[in-house]
C-alpha positions in Angstrom: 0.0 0.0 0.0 1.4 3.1 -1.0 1.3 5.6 2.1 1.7 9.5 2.2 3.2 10.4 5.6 2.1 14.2 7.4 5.2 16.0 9.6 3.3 18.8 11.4 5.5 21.4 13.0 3.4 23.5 15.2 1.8 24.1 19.0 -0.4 21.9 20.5 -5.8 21.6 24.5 -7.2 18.0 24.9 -10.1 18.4 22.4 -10.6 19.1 19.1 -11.7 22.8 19.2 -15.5 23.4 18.0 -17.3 25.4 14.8 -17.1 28.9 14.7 -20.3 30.4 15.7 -20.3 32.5 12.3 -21.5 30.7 8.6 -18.8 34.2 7.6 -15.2 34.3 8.8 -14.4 38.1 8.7 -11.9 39.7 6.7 -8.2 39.7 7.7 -5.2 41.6 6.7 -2.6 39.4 4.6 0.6 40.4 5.7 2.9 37.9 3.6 1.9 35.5 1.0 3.5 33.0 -1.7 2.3 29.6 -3.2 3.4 27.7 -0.1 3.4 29.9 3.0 1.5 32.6 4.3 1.5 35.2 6.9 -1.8 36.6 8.6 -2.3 39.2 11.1 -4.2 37.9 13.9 -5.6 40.5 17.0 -3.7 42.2 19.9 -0.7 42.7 17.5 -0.9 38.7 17.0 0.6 37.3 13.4 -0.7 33.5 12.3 1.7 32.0 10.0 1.3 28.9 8.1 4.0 27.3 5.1 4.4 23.9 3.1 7.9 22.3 2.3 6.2 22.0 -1.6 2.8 22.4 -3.1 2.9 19.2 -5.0 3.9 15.8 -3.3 3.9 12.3 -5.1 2.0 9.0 -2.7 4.7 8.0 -0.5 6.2 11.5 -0.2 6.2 13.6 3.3 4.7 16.8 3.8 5.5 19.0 6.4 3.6 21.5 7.7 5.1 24.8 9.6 2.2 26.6 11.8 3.6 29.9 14.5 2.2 32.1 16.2 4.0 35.3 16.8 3.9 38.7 18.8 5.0 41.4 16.0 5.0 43.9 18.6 8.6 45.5 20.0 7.2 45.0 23.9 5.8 42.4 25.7 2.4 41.6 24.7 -0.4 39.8 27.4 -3.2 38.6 25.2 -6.5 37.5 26.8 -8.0 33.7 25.2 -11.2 34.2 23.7 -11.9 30.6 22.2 -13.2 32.4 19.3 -12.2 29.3 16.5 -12.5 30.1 13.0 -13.4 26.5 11.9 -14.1 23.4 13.9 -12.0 20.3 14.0 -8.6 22.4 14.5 -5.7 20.0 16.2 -2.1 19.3 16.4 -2.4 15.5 17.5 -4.8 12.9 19.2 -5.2 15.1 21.9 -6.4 18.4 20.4 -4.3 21.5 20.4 -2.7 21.0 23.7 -1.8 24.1 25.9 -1.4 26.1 22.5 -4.1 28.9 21.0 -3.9 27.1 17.6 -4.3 24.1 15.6 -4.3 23.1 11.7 -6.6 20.6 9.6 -6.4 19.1 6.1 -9.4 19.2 3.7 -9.6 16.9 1.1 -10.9 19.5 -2.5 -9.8 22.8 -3.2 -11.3 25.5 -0.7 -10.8 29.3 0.3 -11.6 31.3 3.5 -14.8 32.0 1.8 -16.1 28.4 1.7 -13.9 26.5 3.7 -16.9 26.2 6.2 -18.7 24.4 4.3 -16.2 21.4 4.5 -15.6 19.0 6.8 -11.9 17.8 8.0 -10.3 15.0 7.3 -9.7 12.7 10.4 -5.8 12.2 10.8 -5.7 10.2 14.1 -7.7 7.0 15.0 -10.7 8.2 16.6 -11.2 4.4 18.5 -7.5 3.9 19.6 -7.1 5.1 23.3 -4.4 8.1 23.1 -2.0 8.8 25.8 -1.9 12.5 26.7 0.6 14.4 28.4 -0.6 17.1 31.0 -2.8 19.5 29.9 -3.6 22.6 31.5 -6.7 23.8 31.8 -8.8 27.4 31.9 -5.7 28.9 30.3 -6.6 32.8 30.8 -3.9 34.3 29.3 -0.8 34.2 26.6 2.3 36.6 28.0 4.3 37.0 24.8 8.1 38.7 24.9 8.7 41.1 22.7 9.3 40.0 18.5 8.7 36.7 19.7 7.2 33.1 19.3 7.9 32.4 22.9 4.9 32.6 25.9 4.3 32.4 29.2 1.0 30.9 30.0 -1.4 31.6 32.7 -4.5 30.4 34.1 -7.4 31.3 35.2 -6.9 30.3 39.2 -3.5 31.4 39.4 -1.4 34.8 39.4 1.5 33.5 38.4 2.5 31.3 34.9 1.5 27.9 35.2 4.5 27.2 32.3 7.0 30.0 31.4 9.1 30.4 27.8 6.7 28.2 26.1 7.3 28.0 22.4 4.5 28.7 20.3 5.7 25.8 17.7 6.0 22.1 18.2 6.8 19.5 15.6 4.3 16.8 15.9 4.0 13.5 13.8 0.4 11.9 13.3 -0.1 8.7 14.1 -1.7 7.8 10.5 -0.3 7.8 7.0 -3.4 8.8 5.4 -6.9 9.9 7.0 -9.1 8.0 8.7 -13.0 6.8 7.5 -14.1 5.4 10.5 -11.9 2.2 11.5 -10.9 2.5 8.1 -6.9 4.1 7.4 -6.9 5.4 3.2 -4.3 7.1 1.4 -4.1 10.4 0.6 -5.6 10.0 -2.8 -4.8 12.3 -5.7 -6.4 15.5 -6.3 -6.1 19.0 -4.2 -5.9 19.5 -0.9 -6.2 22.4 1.3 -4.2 23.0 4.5 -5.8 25.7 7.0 -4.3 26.8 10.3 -6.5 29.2 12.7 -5.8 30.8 16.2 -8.4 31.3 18.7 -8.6 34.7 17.8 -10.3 34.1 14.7 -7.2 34.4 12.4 -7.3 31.7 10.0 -4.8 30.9 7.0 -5.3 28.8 3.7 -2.8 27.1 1.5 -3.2 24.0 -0.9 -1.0 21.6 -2.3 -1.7 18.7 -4.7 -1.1 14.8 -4.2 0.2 12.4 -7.5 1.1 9.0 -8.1 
């Protein structure tokens, strides 16, 4: 069986995170764009960026998949959570998007900002195997980024003081599939287009596609 394997490098809460309450995502400001990555301003001085190693892979290739999250402003930057998803079924693994305020999913057809609602994700874990987790926090309140910078401290809402400190706003994170999931059922990435979105959970929300051959 010919297999196409999925490197995600980016953060990772324990569940997926749900629909946006909007059928309309709202505009956003493009700050950098190219056939295989993409830059987005997000709020609170925020940037969402999102880039591809290639835009066409062959079955059996890798893909890998870049997702940050970034404070673009020159001082350090506390931004409140808002769980405010763009679209539903946003992850970084099996266990959801971990302690981090974003997550990526893979659509299977060619789909914009405009329409990508309208789709529905492809599963990239096995939704019956038992996962093992590691800690999780929970009620995260805030994001405390330095200045230019990826890196956060993270607090929550019970506590006055960071529950985790110089967190990364990146991971690299390998899926436990080589294809997607139909049920019990693993299948290959078949060919066609694809389209890759990340989205914060500030609404900010970044599209790219890439195609699949034999």
């Amino acid at each position: 069986m010919k297999q196409i394997l999925v490197s995600i490098s980016i953060g990772c809460l324990i569940s997926l995170t749900g629909c946006a309450g909007s059928s309309q995502l709202p505009v956003q400001t493009t700050l950098a764009e190219s056939a295989n990555a993409a830059v987005i301003q997000s709020t609170h001085g925020l940037s969402l960026s999102l880039s591809l190693d290639s835009t066409k892979y062959y079955t059996g290739n890798g893909i890998s998949i870049v997702v940050n999250e970034k404070n673009t402003l020159s001082k350090t930057n506390k931004v409140t959570t808002s769980e405010k998803w763009p679209v539903g079924g946003l992850s970084v693994g099996p266990c959801g998007t971990y302690d981090y305020p974003f997550g990526v999913a893979i659509f299977q057809g060619n789909y914009t900002a405009a329409n990508i609602l309208s789709a529905t994700p492809l599963e990239l874990y096995d939704p019956i195997l038992r996962h093992s987790c590691p800690l999780i926090l929970s009620e995260i309140s805030s994001y405390v980024f330095q200045p230019s910078s990826d890196i956060a401290d993270l607090f929550q809402m019970s506590g006055s003081t960071a529950a985790l400190t110089g967190e990364e706003m990146n991971s690299d994170v390998q899926p436990m599939s080589m294809g997607y999931w139909n049920g019990s059922t693993i299948t290959d990435f078949e060919q066609g287009v694809y389209t890759v979105v990340a989205g914060d959970e500030w609404g900010a929300l970044v599209v790219l596609h890439f195609t699949v051959s034999k």
